[in-house]
Structures are given as structure tokens and as C-alpha cells.
VOGU-3710 file (C-alpha; in Angstrom, 3 decimals, decimal comma):
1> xxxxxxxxxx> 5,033/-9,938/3,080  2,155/-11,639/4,747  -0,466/-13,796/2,506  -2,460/-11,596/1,239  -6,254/-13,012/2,031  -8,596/-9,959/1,389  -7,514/-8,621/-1,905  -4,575/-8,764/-4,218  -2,272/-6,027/-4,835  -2,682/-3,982/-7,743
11> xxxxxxxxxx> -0,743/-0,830/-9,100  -1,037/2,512/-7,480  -2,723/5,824/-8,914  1,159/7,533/-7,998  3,006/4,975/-10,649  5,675/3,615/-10,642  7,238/1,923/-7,670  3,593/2,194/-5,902  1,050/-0,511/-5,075  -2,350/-0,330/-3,511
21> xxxxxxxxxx> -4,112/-2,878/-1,619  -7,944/-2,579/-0,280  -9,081/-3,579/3,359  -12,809/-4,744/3,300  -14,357/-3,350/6,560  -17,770/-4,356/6,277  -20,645/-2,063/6,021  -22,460/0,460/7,488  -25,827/2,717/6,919  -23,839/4,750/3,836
31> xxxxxxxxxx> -22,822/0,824/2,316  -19,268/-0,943/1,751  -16,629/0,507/4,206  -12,585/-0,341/3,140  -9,650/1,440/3,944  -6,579/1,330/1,491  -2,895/0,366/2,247  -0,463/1,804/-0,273  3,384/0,152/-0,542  5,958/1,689/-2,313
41> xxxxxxxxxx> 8,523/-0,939/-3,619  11,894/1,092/-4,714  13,212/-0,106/-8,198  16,484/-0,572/-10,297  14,690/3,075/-11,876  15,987/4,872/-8,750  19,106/6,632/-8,470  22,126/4,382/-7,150  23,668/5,446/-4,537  27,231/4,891/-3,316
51> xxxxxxxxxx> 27,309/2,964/-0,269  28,711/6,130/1,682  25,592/7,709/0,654  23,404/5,044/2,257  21,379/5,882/4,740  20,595/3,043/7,218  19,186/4,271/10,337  15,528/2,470/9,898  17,054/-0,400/8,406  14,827/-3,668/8,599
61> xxxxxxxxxx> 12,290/-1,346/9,738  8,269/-0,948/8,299  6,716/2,242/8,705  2,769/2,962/8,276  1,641/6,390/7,611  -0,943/7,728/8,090  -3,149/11,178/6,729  -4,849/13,800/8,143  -8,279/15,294/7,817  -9,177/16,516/4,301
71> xxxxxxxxxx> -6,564/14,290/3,162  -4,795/11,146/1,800  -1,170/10,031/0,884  0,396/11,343/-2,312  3,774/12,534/-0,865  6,178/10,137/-3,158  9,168/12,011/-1,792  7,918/10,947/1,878  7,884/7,185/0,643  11,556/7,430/-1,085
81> xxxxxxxxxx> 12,980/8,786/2,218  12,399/6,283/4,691  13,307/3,799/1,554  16,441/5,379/1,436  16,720/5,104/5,263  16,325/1,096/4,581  12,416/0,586/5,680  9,610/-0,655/3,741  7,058/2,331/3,226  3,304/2,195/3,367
91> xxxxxxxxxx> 0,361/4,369/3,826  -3,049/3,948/5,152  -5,800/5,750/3,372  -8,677/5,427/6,768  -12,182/4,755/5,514  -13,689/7,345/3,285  -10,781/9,391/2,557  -8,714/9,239/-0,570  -8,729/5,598/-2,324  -11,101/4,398/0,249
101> xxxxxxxxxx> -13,890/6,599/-0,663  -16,894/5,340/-2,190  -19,875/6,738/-3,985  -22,687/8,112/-1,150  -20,192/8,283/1,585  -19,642/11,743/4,153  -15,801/12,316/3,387  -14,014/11,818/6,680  -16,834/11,069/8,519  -16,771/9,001/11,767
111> xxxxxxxxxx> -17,989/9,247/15,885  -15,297/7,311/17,584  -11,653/7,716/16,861  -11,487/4,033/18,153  -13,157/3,132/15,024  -10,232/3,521/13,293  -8,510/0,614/15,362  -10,104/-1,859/12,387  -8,517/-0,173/9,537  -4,906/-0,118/11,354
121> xxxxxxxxxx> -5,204/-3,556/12,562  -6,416/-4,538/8,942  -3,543/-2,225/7,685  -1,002/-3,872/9,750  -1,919/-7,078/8,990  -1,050/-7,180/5,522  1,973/-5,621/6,460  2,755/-8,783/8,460  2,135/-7,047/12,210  -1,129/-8,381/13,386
131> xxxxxxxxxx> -2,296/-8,601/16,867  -1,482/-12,321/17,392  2,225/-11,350/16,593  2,775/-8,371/18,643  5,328/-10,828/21,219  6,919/-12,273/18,872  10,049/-11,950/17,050  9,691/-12,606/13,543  8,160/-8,844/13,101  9,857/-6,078/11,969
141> xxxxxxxxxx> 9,886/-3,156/14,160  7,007/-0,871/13,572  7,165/3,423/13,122  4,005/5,042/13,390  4,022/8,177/11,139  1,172/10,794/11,371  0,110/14,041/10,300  -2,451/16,164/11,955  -5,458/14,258/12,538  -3,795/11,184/11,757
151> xxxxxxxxxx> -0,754/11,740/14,539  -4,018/11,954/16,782  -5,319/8,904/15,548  -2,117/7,032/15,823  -0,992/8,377/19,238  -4,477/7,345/20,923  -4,424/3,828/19,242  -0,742/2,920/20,637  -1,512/3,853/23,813  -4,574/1,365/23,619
161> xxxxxxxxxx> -2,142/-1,707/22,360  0,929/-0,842/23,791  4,217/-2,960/22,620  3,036/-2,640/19,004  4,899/0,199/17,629  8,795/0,644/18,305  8,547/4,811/17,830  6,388/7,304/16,468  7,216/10,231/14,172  4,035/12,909/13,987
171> xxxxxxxxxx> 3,728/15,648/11,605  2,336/18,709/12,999  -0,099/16,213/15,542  -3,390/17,324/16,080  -3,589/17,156/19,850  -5,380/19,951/21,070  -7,998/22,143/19,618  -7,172/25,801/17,959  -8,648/27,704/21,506  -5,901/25,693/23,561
181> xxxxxxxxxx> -7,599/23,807/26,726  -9,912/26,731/27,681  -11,600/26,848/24,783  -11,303/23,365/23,822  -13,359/23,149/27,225  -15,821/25,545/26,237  -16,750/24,714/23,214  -17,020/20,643/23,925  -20,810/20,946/25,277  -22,097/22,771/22,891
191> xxxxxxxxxx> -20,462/20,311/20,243  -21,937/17,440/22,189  -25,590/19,061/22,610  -25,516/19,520/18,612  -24,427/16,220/17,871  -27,498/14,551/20,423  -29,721/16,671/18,272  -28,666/16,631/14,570  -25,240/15,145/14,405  -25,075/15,271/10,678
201> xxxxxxxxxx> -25,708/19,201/10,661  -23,044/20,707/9,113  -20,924/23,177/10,361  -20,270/26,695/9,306  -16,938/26,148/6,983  -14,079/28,072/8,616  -11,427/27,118/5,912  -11,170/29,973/3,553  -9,056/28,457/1,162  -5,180/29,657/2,523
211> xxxxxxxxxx> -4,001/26,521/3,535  -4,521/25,092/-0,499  -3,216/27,926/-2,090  0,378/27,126/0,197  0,603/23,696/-0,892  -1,671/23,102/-4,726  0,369/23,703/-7,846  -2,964/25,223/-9,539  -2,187/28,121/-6,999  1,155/29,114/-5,244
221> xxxxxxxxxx> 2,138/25,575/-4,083  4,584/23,018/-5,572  2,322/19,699/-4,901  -0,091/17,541/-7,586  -3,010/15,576/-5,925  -6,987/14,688/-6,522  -9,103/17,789/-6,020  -11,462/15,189/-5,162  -10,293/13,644/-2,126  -8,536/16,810/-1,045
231> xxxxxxxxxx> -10,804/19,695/-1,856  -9,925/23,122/-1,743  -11,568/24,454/1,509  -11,839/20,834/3,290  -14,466/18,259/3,881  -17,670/19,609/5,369  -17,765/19,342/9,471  -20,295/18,044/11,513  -20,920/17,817/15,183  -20,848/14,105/15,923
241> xxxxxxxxxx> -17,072/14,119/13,984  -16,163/16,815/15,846  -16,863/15,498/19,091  -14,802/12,864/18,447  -11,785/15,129/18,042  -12,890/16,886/21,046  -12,722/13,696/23,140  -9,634/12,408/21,599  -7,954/15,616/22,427  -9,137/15,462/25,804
251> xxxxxxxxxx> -7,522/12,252/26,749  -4,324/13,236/25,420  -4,630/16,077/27,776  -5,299/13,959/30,611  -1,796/12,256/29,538  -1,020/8,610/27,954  1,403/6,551/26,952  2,168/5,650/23,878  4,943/3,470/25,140  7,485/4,095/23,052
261> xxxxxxxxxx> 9,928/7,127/21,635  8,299/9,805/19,852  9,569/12,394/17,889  7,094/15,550/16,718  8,198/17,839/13,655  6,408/20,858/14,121  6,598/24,364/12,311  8,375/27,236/14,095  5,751/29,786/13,806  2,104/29,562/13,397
271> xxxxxxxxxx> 0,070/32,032/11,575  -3,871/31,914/12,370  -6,150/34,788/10,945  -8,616/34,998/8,899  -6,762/37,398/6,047  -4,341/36,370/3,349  -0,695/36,947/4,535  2,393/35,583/2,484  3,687/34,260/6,131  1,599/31,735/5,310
281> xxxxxxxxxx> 3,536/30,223/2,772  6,160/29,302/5,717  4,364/28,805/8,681  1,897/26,445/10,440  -1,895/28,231/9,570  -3,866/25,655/11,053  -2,660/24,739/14,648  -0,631/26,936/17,533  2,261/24,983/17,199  3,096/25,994/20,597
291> xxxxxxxxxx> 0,163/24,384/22,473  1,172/21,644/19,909  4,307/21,374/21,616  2,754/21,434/25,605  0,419/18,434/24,420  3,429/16,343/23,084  4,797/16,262/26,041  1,699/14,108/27,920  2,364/11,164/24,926  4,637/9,233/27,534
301> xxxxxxxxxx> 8,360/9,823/29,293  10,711/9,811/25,848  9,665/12,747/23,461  11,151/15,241/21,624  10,253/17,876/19,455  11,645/19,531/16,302  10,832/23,010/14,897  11,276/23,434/11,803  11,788/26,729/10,158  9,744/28,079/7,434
311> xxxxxxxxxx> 7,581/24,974/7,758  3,801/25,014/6,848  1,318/22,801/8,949  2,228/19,325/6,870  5,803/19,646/7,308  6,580/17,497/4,256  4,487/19,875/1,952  6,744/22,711/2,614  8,937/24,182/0,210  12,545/22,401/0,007
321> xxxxxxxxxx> 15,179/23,812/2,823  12,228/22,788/5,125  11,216/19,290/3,782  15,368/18,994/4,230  15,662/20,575/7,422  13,162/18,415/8,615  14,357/15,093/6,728  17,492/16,140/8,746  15,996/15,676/12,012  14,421/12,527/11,433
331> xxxxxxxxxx> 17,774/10,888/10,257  19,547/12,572/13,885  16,693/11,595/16,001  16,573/7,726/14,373  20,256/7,494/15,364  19,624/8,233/18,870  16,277/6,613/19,326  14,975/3,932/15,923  14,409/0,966/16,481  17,077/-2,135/16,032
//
């Protein structure tokens, strides 16, 4: 672990096993900004396992996840895995989400996706990957793991340093808006007019509420987490935020590179209407997984894509045979493609 020069590790609000350290980020006009890196360190408490049982493929490996909008880590089962698979686990919370929320702040809020570049770099840093050691050798190789917004987020910012992550694993990536191209195309100047003119108008709230009920155990869902940083219909949207989507998903359209091998787990099926059906409960209600799938194919020359059945839109939140069907294809793909 690098020295530690910002803060000091302290324990985690998940227990056991989990440590949280804050980023300081400075300041802007709503006060202190941080993000928050989380590390889970596996314990003589866990199960043993047999060495047959083992499983090895991201051995000597770190990997940094990271959330997506209306959202921060919780998923302990997500951490234990790629333990088990021999990495060292941690999770970003961005700046104003989850831990790194702070009294005052606009959830989620930000107008430049590149913005983000400060909490990763501060993230990987204290990990013991920062910029002035991307040639050399003493680092560990580095997996990029993002859901939704966040496999956007991560996706744009290795194509801008490229050489810094060995792979990339994105759950359900949000990388192209919910009208496909056309409408994405439509849509993007009248977002851009409203956030010239009052880019901290909010946004009629389109969430109606499905998406919790699927995953909360206060409704139909098997999952525990802070109503407070993950509310039941979502953060409130604004124009200026949403224009930064809009561009983001743009220049993945216009194809990059994140130079290196990526792997996307995406549902099967998606299921997008504005009425309660139980499909919901195994498909993917927030993006068309299968414009998903066109977009993952402009992220550079090695990608592959996984669809998993009865998923919902975070993969990992789905009920088990899909979490395990989808474990499953991360452990195939890392034999073919993880880094050594």
C-alpha cells in the first residue's frame, strides 16, 4: 500500500473486512469536495477454501470500482469475488455520491465527465497507481470495473491516459442514451439550450420507482443500503449534468480506445415502459441493452460481451443464478484475457 498522505484509513460503514479512506478535492461554490476509496481486506473470518477451490485468475491484480448514477458501493459479495479471484478490491465513491456526500451538496451533480479524472487519479494513488508510475514495473496491474454511469466514466478516462489500466470489466455501461443515436441527437440541443439558460433547473423525474422495488429489501429485492445516498426514484436531474452524459456518450459513439481488453456483462432482455411488469424483476429496465451492445463495440479492437439471463440493469444486484452466471463469465473471460 502506498503512504497514505491525505487521510488515514478508518473502518467502513459495511463492517467487517471493509476500510474507507477520504480524498480531499478541494472546494467548490457548494464547499469541501472529497471522493471516498473503500478497501476490503479478506480475514481469517472468511471461509477457507481448499486450494482446488482457489480461484486465481486476477492474482496480484488491484481492481477499482466504480458506481453509477443514484448510487454508491455496498455490494460486499462483489468485493469477496475478485478477493477470491486473488486481487485486492476497492471502490470509489465519486464526489457527492455515497460517503463522499456532504451537507448542501446537489447529489451527483457535475458538468464535465473529465472532472472526475481528480477523484480516480486521487483514488489510484492511494492504491499505489499514480500517474508518475504508469511505466513502471513495480505496479500491479490495474481492472477498471464500472456500472452504468460509472462504466461511462471509466471507459472515457482510459482512453484519455492510455497504458494505465490492464482490462476493463463494465456492468451494464452507460454508453448511449435510452432513444439510441437518433434521439440521443435530438434531444442534445435542447439539453444544451436549457443548461446556457438555467442549468440547475431540474428535470421532470422519469424514474417511477421500478427499478428500487427490483433490487431494495423494504420492497421485492434482496439488497440492504442507505436510502440516503440511493433514494428511491433517483437523484434529481438537471440540464448542465445531463449534457455531460450527452457529450460523453457522443464521443464513445464517435469510437475510442480504451487500450486495453474489455469485457461488458449486460442483461439479455431489456424491459422499458412506464407500467409495473414482473419482467422487471429479471431484466435490464433502464438501458436497451442492445444499443448497449453496438456502443461496446467502438471502446477499442479487443471486446466482448456477455448476456446474462434473467439479469436486471446492475448485473450484480440480480437475484442468484444471475449474479453466478455472470461471476461465471468473468472467471472464463479473465482466463483468456486478465492481466499477468
Amino acid at each position: 500500500m502506498a503512504e497514505e498522505s491525505v487521510e488515514t484509513w478508518r473502518p467502513d460503514v459495511l463492517g467487517e473486512g471493509f476500510e474507507q479512506l477520504t480524498l480531499p478535492l478541494g472546494s467548490d461554490d457548494e464547499g469541501e469536495v472529497v471522493a471516498t476509496l473503500v478497501q476490503y481486506r479478506s480475514s481469517a473470518a472468511d471461509r477457507f477454501r481448499w486450494p482446488w477451490e482457489q480461484r486465481p485468475e486476477a492474482s496480484g491484480t488491484d481492481v477499482l470500482y466504480v458506481h453509477g448514477w443514484t448510487d454508491y458501493f455496498f455490494n460486499t459479495e462483489l468485493a469477496r469475488f475478485w478477493s477470491d479471484a486473488g486481487a485486492r478490491f476497492f471502490a470509489l465513491d465519486l464526489r457527492k455520491y455515497g460517503r463522499s456526500l456532504r451537507p448542501g451538496q446537489t447529489p451527483g451533480y457535475i458538468t464535465n465527465l473529465a472532472d472526475y479524472d481528480a477523484d480516480i487519479e486521487a483514488a489510484l494513488t492511494a492504491m499505489g497507481h499514480g500517474a508518475t508510475d504508469a511505466a513502471g514495473v513495480s505496479a500491479r496491474p490495474l481492472i477498471l470495473l464500472g456500472h452504468s454511469t460509472g462504466g461511462l466514466t471509466l471507459s472515457l478516462w482510459a482512453a484519455r491516459h492510455p497504458g494505465r489500466a490492464a482490462a476493463l470489466v463494465l456492468n451494464s455501461p452507460w454508453l448511449e442514451f435510452q432513444g439510441s443515436r437518433i434521439g440521443r441527437e435530438v434531444l442534445t440541443p435542447v439539453v444544451a439550450w436549457g443548461a446556457r439558460t438555467n442549468p440547475m433547473g431540474p428535470m421532470p423525474n422519469v424514474d417511477l420507482g421500478f427499478y428500487t422495488r427490483t433490487v431494495s429489501k423494504a420492497f421485492d429485492g434482496e439488497w440492504e443500503y442507505s436510502g440516503e445516498w440511493r433514494p428511491e426514484r433517483g437523484f434529481t436531474v438537471y440540464p448542465a449534468w445531463l449534457t455531460a452524459i450527452l457529450a460523453g456518450h457522443a464521443t464513445v459513439a464517435a469510437g475510442i480506445d480504451v487500450g486495453a481488453p474489455v469485457l461488458s456483462l449486460l442483461s439479455a432482455r431489456s424491459t422499458i415502459q412506464p407500467r409495473w411488469d414482473p419482467a422487471m424483476f429479471t431484466t435490464d429496465i433502464v438501458l436497451v441493452v442492445d444499443d448497449i451492445a453496438q456502443r461496446v463495440l467502438k471502446l477499442g479492437p479487443e471486446v466482448s460481451v456477455a448476456w446474462i439471463d434473467g439479469a436486471l440493469h446492475d448485473v450484480f444486484l440480480s437475484r442468484q443464478p444471475a449474479r453466478a452466471a455472470a461471476y461465471a463469465s468473468i472467471t472464463r473471460w479473465l482466463r483468456g484475457y486478465g492481466p499477468r
